[in-house]
Structures are given as C-alpha cells and as structure tokens.
ROGU-665493 format. One line per 3 residues: number of its first residue (from 1); their letters; for each residue x negated, y negated, z negated of C-alpha. Coordinates in nm, 3 decimals, padded with zeros to 5 digits. Layout:
N
NUM	A	X,Y,Z ~ ...
end
This chain:
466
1	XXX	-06.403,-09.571,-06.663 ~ -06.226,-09.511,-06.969 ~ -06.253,-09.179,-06.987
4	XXX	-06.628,-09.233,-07.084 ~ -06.570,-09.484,-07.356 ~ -06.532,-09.199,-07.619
7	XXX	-06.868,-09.069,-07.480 ~ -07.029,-09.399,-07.479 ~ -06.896,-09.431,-07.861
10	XXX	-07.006,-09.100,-07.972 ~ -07.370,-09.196,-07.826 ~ -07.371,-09.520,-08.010
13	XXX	-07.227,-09.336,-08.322 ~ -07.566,-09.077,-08.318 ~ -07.810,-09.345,-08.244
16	XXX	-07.688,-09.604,-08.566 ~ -07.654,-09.242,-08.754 ~ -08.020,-09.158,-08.681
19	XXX	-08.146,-09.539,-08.749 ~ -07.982,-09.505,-09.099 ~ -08.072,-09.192,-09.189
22	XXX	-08.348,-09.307,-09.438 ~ -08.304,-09.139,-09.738 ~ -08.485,-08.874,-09.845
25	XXX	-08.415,-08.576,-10.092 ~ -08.784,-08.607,-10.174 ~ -08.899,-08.635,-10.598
28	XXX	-09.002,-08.994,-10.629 ~ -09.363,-08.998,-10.615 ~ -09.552,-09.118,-10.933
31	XXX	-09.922,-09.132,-10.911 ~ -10.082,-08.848,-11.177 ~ -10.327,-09.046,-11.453
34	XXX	-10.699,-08.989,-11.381 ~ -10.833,-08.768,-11.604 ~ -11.160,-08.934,-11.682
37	XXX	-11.254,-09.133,-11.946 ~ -11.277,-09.541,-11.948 ~ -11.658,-09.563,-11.985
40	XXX	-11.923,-09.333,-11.892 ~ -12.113,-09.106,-12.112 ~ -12.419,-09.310,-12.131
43	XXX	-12.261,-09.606,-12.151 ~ -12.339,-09.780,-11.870 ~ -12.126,-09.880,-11.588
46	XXX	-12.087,-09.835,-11.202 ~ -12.050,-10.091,-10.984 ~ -11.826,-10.383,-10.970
49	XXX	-11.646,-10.599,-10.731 ~ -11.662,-10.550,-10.360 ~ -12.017,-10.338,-10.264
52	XXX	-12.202,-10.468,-09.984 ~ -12.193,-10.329,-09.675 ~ -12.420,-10.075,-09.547
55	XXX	-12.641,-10.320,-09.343 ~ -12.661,-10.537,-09.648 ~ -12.739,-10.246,-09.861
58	XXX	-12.990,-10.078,-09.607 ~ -13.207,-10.357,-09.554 ~ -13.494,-10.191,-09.372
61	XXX	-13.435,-10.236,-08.970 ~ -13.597,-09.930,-08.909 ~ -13.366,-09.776,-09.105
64	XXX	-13.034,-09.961,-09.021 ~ -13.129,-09.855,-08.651 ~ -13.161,-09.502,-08.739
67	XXX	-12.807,-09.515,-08.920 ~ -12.652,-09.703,-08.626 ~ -12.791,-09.461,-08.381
70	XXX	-12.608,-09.213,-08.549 ~ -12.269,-09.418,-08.613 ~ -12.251,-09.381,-08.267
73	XXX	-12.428,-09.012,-08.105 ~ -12.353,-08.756,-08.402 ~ -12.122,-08.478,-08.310
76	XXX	-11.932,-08.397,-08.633 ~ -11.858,-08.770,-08.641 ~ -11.732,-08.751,-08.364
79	XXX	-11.483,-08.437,-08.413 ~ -11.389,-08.626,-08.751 ~ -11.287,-08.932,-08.529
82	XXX	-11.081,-08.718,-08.255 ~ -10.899,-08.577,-08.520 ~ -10.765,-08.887,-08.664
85	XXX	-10.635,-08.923,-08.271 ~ -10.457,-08.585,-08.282 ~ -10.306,-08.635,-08.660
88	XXX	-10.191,-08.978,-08.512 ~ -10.013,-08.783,-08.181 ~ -09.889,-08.556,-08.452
91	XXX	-09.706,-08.777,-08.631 ~ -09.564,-08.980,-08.337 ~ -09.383,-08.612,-08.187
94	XXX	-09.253,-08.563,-08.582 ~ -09.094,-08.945,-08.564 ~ -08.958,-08.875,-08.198
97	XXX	-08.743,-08.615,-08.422 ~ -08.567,-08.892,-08.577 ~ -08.410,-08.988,-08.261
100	XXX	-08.252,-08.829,-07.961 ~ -08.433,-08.704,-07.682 ~ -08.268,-08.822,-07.346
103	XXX	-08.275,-08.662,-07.055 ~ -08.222,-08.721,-06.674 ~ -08.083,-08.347,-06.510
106	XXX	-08.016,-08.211,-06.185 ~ -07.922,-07.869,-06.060 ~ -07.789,-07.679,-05.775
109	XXX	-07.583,-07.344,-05.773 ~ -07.563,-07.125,-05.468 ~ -07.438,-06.741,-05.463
112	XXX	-07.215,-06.585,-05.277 ~ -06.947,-06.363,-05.361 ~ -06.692,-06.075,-05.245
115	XXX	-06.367,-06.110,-05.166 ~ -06.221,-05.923,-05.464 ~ -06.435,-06.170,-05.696
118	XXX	-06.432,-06.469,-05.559 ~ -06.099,-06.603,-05.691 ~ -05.989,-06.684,-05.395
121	XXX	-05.894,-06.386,-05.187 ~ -06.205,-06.441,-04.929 ~ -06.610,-06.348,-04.944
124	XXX	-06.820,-06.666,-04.918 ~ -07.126,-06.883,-05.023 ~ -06.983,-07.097,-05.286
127	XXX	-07.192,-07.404,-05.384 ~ -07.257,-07.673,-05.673 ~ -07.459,-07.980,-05.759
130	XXX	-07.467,-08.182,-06.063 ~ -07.661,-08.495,-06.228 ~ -07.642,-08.548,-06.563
133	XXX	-07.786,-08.798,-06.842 ~ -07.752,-08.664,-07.197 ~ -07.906,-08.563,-07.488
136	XXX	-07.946,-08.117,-07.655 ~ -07.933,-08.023,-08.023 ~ -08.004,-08.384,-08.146
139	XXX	-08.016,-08.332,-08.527 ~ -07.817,-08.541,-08.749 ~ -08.082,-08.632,-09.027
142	XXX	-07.826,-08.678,-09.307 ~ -08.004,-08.481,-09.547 ~ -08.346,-08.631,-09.470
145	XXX	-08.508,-08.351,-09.377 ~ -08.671,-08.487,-09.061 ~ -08.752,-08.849,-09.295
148	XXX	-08.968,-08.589,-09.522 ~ -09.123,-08.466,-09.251 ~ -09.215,-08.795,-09.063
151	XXX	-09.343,-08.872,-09.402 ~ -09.575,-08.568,-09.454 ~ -09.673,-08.643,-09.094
154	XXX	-09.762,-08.982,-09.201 ~ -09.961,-08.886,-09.504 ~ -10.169,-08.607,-09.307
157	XXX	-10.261,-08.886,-09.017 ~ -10.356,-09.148,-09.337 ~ -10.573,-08.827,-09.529
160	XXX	-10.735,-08.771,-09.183 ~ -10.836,-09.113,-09.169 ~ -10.968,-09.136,-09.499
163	XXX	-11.131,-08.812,-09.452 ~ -11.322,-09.004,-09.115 ~ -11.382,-09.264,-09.321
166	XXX	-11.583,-09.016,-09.606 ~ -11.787,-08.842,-09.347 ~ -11.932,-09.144,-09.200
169	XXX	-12.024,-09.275,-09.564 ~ -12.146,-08.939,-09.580 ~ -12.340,-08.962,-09.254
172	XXX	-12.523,-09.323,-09.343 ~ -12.631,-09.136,-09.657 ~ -12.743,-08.824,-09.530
175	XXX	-12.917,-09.006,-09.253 ~ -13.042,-09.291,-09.481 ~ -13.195,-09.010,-09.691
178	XXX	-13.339,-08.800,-09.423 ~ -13.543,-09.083,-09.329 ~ -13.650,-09.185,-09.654
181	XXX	-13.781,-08.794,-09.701 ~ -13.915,-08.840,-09.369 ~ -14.147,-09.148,-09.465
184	XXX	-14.232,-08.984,-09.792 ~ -14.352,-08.679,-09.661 ~ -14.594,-08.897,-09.407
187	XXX	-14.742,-09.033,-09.695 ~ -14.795,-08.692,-09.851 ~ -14.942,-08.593,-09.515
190	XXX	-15.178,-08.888,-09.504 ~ -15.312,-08.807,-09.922 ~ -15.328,-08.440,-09.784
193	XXX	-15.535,-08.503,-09.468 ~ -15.738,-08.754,-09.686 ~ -15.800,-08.465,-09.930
196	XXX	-15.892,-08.244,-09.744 ~ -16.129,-08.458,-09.556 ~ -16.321,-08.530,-09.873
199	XXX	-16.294,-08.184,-10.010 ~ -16.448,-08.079,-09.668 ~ -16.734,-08.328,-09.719
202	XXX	-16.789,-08.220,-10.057 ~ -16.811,-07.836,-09.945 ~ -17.023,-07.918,-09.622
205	XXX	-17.254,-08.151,-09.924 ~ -17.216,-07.861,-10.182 ~ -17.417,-07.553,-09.919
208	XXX	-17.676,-07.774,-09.833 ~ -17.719,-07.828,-10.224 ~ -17.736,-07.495,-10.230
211	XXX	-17.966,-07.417,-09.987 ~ -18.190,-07.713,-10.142 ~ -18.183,-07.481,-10.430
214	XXX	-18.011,-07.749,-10.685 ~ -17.654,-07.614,-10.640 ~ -17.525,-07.234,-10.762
217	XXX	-17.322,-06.985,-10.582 ~ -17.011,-07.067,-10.807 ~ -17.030,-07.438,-10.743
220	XXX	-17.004,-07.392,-10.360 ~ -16.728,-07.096,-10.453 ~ -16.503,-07.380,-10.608
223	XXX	-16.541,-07.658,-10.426 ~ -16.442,-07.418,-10.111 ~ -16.144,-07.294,-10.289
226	XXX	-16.010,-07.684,-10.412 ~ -16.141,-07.716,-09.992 ~ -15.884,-07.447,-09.859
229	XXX	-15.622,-07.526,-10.094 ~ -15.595,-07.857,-09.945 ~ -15.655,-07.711,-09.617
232	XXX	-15.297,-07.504,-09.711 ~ -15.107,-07.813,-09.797 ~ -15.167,-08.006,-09.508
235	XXX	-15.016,-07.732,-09.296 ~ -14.696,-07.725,-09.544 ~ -14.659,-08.124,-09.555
238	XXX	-14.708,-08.130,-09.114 ~ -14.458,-07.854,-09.124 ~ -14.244,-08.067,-09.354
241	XXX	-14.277,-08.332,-09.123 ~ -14.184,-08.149,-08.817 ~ -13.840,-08.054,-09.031
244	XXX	-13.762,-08.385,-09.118 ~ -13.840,-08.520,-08.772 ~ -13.611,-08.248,-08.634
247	XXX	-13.333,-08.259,-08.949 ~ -13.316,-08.686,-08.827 ~ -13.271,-08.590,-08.442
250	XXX	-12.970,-08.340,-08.537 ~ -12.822,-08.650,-08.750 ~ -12.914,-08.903,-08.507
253	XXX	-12.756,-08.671,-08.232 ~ -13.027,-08.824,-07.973 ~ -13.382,-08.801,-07.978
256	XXX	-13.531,-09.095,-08.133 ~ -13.634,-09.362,-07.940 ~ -14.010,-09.396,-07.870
259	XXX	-14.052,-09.753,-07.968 ~ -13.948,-09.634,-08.291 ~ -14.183,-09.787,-08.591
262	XXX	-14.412,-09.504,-08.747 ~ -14.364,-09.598,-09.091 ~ -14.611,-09.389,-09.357
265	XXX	-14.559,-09.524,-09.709 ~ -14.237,-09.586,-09.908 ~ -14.362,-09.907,-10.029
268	XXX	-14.332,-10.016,-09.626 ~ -13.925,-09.946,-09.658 ~ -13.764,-10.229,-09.772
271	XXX	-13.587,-10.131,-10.069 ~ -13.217,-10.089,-10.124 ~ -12.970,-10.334,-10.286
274	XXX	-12.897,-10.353,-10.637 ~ -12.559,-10.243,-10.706 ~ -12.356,-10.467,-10.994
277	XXX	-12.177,-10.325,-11.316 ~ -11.837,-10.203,-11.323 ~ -11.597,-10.034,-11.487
280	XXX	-11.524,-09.606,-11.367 ~ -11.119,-09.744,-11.236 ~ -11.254,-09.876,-10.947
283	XXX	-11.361,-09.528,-10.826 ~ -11.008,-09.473,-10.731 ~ -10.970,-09.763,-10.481
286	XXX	-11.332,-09.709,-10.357 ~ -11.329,-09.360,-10.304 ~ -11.196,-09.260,-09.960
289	XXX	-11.220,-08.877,-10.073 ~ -11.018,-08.962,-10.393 ~ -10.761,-09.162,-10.119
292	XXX	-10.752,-08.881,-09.886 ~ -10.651,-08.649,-10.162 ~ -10.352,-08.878,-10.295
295	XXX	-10.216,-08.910,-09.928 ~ -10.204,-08.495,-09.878 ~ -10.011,-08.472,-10.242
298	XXX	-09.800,-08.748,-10.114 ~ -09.714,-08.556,-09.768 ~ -09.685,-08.240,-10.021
301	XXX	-09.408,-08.420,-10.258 ~ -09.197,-08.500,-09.952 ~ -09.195,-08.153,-09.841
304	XXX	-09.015,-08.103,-10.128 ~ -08.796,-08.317,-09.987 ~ -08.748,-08.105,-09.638
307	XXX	-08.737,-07.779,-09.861 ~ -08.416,-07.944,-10.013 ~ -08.225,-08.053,-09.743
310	XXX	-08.235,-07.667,-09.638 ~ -07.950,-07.608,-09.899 ~ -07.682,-07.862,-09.690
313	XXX	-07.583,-07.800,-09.328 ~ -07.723,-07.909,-09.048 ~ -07.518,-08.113,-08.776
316	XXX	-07.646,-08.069,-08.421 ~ -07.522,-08.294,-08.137 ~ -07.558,-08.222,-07.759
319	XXX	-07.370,-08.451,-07.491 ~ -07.397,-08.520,-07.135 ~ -07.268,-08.762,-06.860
322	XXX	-07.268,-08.701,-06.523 ~ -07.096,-08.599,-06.206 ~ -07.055,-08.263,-06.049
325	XXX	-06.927,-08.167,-05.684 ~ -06.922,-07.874,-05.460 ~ -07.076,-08.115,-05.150
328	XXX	-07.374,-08.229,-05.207 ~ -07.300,-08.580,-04.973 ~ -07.018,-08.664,-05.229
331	XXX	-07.191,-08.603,-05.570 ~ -07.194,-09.008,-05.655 ~ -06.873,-09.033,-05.503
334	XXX	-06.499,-08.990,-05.549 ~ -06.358,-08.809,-05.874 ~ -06.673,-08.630,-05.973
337	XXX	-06.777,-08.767,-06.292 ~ -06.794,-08.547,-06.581 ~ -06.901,-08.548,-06.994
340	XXX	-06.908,-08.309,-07.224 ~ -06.962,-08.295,-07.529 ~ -07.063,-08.008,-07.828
343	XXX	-07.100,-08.048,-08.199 ~ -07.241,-07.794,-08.428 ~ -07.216,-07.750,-08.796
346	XXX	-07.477,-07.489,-08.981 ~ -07.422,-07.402,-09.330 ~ -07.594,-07.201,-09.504
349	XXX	-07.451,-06.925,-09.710 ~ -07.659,-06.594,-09.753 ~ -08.057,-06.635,-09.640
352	XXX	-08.178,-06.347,-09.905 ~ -08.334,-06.601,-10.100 ~ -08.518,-06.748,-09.835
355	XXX	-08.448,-07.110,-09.909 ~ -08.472,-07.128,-10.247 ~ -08.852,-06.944,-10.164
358	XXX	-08.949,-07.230,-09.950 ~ -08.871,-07.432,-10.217 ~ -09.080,-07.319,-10.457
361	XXX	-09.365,-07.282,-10.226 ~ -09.343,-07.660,-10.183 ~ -09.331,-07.752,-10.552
364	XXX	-09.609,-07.487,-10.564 ~ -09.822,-07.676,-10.258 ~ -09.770,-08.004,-10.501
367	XXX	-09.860,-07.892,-10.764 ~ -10.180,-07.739,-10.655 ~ -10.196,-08.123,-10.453
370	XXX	-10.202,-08.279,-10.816 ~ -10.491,-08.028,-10.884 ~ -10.714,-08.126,-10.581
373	XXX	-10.663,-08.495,-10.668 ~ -10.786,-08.467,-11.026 ~ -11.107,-08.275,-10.947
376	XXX	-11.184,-08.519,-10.651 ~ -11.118,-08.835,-10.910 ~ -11.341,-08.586,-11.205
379	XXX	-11.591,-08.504,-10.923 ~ -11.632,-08.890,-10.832 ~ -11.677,-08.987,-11.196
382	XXX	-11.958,-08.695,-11.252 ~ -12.122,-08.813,-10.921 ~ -12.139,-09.153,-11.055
385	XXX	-12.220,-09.047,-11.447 ~ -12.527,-08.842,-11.293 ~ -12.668,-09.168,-11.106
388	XXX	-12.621,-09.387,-11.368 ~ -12.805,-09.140,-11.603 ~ -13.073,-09.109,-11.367
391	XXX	-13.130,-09.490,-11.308 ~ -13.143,-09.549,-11.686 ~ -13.447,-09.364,-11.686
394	XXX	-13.612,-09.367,-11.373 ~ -13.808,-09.703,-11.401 ~ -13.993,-09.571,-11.715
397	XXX	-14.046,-09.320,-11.531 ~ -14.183,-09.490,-11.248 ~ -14.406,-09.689,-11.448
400	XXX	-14.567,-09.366,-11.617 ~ -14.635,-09.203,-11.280 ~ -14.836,-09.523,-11.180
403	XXX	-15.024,-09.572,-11.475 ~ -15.127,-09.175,-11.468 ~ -15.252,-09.227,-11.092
406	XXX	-15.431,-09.562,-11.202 ~ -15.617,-09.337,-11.533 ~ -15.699,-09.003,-11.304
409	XXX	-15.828,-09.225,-11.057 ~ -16.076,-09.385,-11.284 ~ -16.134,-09.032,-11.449
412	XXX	-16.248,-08.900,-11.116 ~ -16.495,-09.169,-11.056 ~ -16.627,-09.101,-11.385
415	XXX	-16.664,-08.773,-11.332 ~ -16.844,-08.798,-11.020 ~ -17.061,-09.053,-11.158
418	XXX	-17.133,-08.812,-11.461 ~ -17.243,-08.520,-11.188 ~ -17.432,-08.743,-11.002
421	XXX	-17.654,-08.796,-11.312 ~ -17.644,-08.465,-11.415 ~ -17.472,-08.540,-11.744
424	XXX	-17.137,-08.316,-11.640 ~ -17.062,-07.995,-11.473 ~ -16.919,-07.980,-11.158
427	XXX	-16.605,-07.836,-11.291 ~ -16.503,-08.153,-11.460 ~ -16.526,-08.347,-11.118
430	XXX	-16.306,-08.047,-10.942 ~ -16.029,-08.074,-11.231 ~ -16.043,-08.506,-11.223
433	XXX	-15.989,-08.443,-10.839 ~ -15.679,-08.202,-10.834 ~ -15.549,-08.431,-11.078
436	XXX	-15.564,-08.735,-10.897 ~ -15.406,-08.567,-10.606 ~ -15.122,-08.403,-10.816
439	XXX	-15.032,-08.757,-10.967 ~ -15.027,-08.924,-10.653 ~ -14.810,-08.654,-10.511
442	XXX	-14.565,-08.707,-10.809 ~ -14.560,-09.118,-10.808 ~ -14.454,-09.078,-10.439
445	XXX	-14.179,-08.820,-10.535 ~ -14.100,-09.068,-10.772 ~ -14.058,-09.345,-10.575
448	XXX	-13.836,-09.141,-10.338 ~ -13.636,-09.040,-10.615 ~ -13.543,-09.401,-10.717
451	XXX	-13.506,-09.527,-10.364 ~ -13.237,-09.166,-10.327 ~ -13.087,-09.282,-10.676
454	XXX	-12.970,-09.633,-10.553 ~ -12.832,-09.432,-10.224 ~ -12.668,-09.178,-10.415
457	XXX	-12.510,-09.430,-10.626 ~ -12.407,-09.652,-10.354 ~ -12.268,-09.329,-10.177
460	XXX	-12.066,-09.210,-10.518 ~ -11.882,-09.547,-10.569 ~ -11.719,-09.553,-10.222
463	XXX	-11.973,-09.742,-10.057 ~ -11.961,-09.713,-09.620 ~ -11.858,-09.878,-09.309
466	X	-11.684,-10.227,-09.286
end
C-alpha cells in the first residue's frame, strides 16, 4: 500500500491547488459614472421608491388577464426563459474546469504476433486488461485563467437573466398597450358606425327632399359624399380592429378566451396607477436592461483576466490508479496494481504575436462593454425625459379635446336647428358634423395617449414582474 501514498498525496496536492486557485489576473472592476445629468430637462422627476407591481399598476381585470395569459403562452418569452437555462448549464461546464474530472477506465488488448516480434522467440495471442481511476490534463489554475472564465460565465448567465427579466416587462407593456389600442379603436368603430348611420339617414332624407322639390342637386351631392366618407372609415377602423384583435392573439400566444369582456370605451378601462417622484439614479437599479449591460462588461473585464494568464505557463496534470494483468481472472488480485503519473509544463515563448492580440481584443471587447452600458443608462434617461415631458402636458391637453367635443357638439345642433328653419345653408350643418366627428376621434386618441403615457413611463423606470 505504500507505494500509492505518493499518488494519493499528489491527488490531494491538485485538489487543495484547484480550491485555492482564486485569484484572478483580471483589472479590478470599477463601475463607469452614468453619463446623465441629476435632474431631467423639464424638471420634473421619475419615479421614486419601490413601483408597484404590475397587477397593482394594471388595475383593469380584463386587462391583468390578458397580460397573465401571455406571462404564461407567448413564444419569445418563452425562448428568453430557456436561455437563461442554457447560460446557467453554461456556466456550470466552465466551473467543472476548476476541478478535476475523474474517471472510472477499463480496457482490453488482444493481438497476436510473429515469432520474430513477439519478444519472446514464439508466435502467439498476447493479452491485457486494465482498470483504472484517474484524472487527464487537469489544469493547474495558478494564473486564474479558468477563475476569469467561470467569472465571464457567471456574468453572461446573470445578463441573460436580466435580459428575461426586460422582455417580460417588455411583454406586459406591449400587451398592456395592444389592448388599450384595441379598446380605443372599438370606440372609434362604434362613432364610425354611428356616423355613418346618421349620414345615411340624412342622404336617404336629403333625395326625397329633392324629389319634393325643396332640396338641390348639390345638397344631395354633399351629404352623399360626408355619407361615403364615413362609409370609408368604418371599413379602415373594422380593419383596425381585426389587426389589433390578431396583433393581441400573437402576444397572448392563445386565442382569447370567449368569455372574454367586450370592452368599447376607454373610460370602461380602469385607469393605471400614478407613479411617485423620483430622482433619474434610481434608473440604474430599476433598469434590468441597464443591469444586463453592467453584467456583460463585467464578464468582458475578466476576460482580460484569461487574456493575461496566456503570458505564464500552463501546468497540466494527468494521473491514474489501477491494476493491470495479462489474465483477466486475476486483474483485482495479486501484484497487479499500478499508478502513473505525468506532469506537463507549457511556456510560452514565440506565438507571432498571438497572445499579446488576444489581449487587446479583450481590452477592446471592454471597452466597447463600457460603451453599450452608457447608451443603455443615456437611452433609459431619454425614455424617461420623453414621458415625463409628455405627462406635463397631456392633461391640458386632455381637457382642450373635451371642451372642443362639448362646443362642436352644441355647434352641430345649432346648425341643424338653423337648416331646419331655413335660416342656414346646408353646408354649415355638413362642416358642424365633420367637426364633431373629427374632435371626438381626437379626445379618444387623447385619452389613449395618456393611458400609453403612464405605461410607457411605468415601462421606462424598470417597472415588471415581482
């Protein structure tokens, strides 16, 4: 037995070797300043504190059962999810690397040989078995290069997450949005038919004036055109509709359930969560894009580290213990035991320049890391600048848009009221009416556009799944 003890030593020696082989020759990583300024152009702030989560933001059930519907069916969710398993297997087969891989052998030779080769002055069939436990090329990690490795590893699997984590934020907005357009363009549908309807009256009431001989030719002519033009936009908005409904399935990633409320006004959605105030910092801890970013310059910095530890030899260890026997019935017994075992030292001397190459195409990959990082933190703070700008203004806005449906609503009753005495033209009552129906098309726009504010707002500041 002792001649295994140096064996048995050796293996110890490589395993503490590999379990302290911590360091790195990475650059110590020091996170870049965010180049953005400490308030916001307009002066206002984004949101502070922890946001709610998306069911307490999204407080329509219709709509929270939309988005949950697609939490769980849509496809490129899905792929972004699977990939956060294969980054994860990834890593764990980089950190194997670290240690040394052991291995259980057996083998069997059989040949036979001439006389005048065989050694021993006779032709024969010349046999051997052997079992062995050991471990191949186990590399010492002295210079780090597998740590910076297992690191990069690391930081891909934690960017892959974070990138999961920005599509389905993205995928609760997009959806969220989707069926806010989808609702909105109901209600344009519904004004449209309800148009139309009227105009058809009027052009059905406008011939028979004309036959009665108190109508002219030019007052049928318009009220058919303001009849056709409506006629035109009702197939656009149940075209739209169709779109939307389709647009929502893709998102949803199953069709949509058939007990499904039809909801066809805005004002039926319950509306979104106010967000607090805050300061732009917060963007970076919010942000699972911005986080992503850091975590692939991160992985980039400690291939620096790898592309280092090129320069310095490499120690390779392989080792075995075993037994070996020309009879198979007496392989685990008698004097057949057997080690072996074979170190190699690599240093390099002359690669053409190829080290010092990889080198710089890891300081490079850094460097261009740093880039990516500051236009995903510059991106975020635009994202949230344009939101904020947009909410500052959007409730004057809001108010206009009703008071202008409230005045050409009145205008058009005037104006039909003025006809019916005679006092007015016709005209007048055809220009009140495309007026009323162009104002109520913009309020609803309106109100879509400051329900799709608050969601691109609560998208921009890192708002998702909890």
């Amino acid at each position: 037995m002792g001649k295994f003890v140096p064996f048995i030593r050796l293996s110890a020696l490589v395993t503490v070797t590999a379990l302290l082989a911590a360091c790195t020759m990475a650059p110590k990583y020091v996170r870049p300043d965010a180049p953005i300024p400490s308030t916001y152009a307009t002066g206002a702030q984004g949101a502070a504190g922890d946001l709610p989560v998306w069911k307490e933001f999204f407080r329509d059930q219709t709509m929270q059962r939309v988005i949950e519907l697609a939490l769980v069916n849509n496809r490129d969710l899905r792929i972004s999810m699977l990939n956060i398993e294969k980054t994860r297997a990834m890593y764990r087969i980089q950190r194997a690397d670290l240690l040394p891989t052991i291995a259980a052998e057996g083998s069997s030779s059989n040949q036979r040989l001439p006389a005048d080769v065989s050694g021993m002055g006779q032709s024969g069939v010349f046999r051997q078995y052997s079992a062995s436990l050991g471990f191949s090329a186990f590399e010492l990690d002295l210079f780090g290069r597998i740590r910076s490795l297992t690191d990069q590893a690391l930081e891909t699997y934690y960017s892959t997450e974070d990138d999961a984590l920005t599509a389905q934020i993205s995928l609760i907005a997009e959806t969220a949005g989707v069926y806010l357009q989808l609702v909105a363009d109901r209600e344009l549908l519904d004004i449209t038919r309800e148009t139309y309807e009227n105009r058809k009256s009027q052009y059905s009431l406008m011939q028979r004036k004309l036959q009665a001989g108190v109508a002219s030719d030019l007052e049928v002519s318009q009220t058919k055109s303001l009849m056709e033009e409506s006629r035109a936009s009702l197939a656009r908005y149940e075209a739209r509709v169709g779109q939307d409904v389709n647009y929502l399935v893709l998102l949803v990633g199953a069709p949509l359930p058939q007990d499904l409320p039809d909801v066809r006004r805005l004002k039926d959605v319950a509306s979104l969560h106010d967000l607090p105030e805050g300061v732009p910092s917060t963007l970076l801890e919010r942000r699972p894009d911005i986080r992503a970013a850091e975590h692939r310059l991160k992985g980039y910095n400690a291939n620096i580290g790898a592309a280092r530890a090129n320069f310095f030899p490499t120690i390779t260890l392989t080792g075995a213990l075993g037994t070996v026997s020309t009879d198979y019935d007496n392989l685990f017994q008698g004097p057949a035991r057997m080690w072996n075992f074979l170190p190699q030292v690599s240093l390099p001397i002359f690669d053409t320049g190829r080290n010092i190459a990889r080198l710089r195409v890891s300081q490079t990959d850094r460097d261009i890391a740093v880039a990516e990082y500051e236009k995903a933190i510059q991106n975020a703070f635009r994202e949230v600048g344009d939101a904020l700008v947009q909410r500052a203004h959007i409730g004057d806005q809001l108010d206009a848009e009703r008071a202008l449906v409230e005045s050409t609503g009145t205008s058009y009753k005037l104006a039909m009221a003025r006809y019916d005495v005679g006092v007015d033209s016709y005209l007048n009552v055809l220009d009140s009416q495309r007026s009323l129906y162009t104002a109520q098309q913009s309020l609803i726009g309106t109100l879509l556009l400051r329900e799709s504010n608050a969601l691109t707002l609560y998208k921009a500041l890192g708002g998702g799944v909890k």
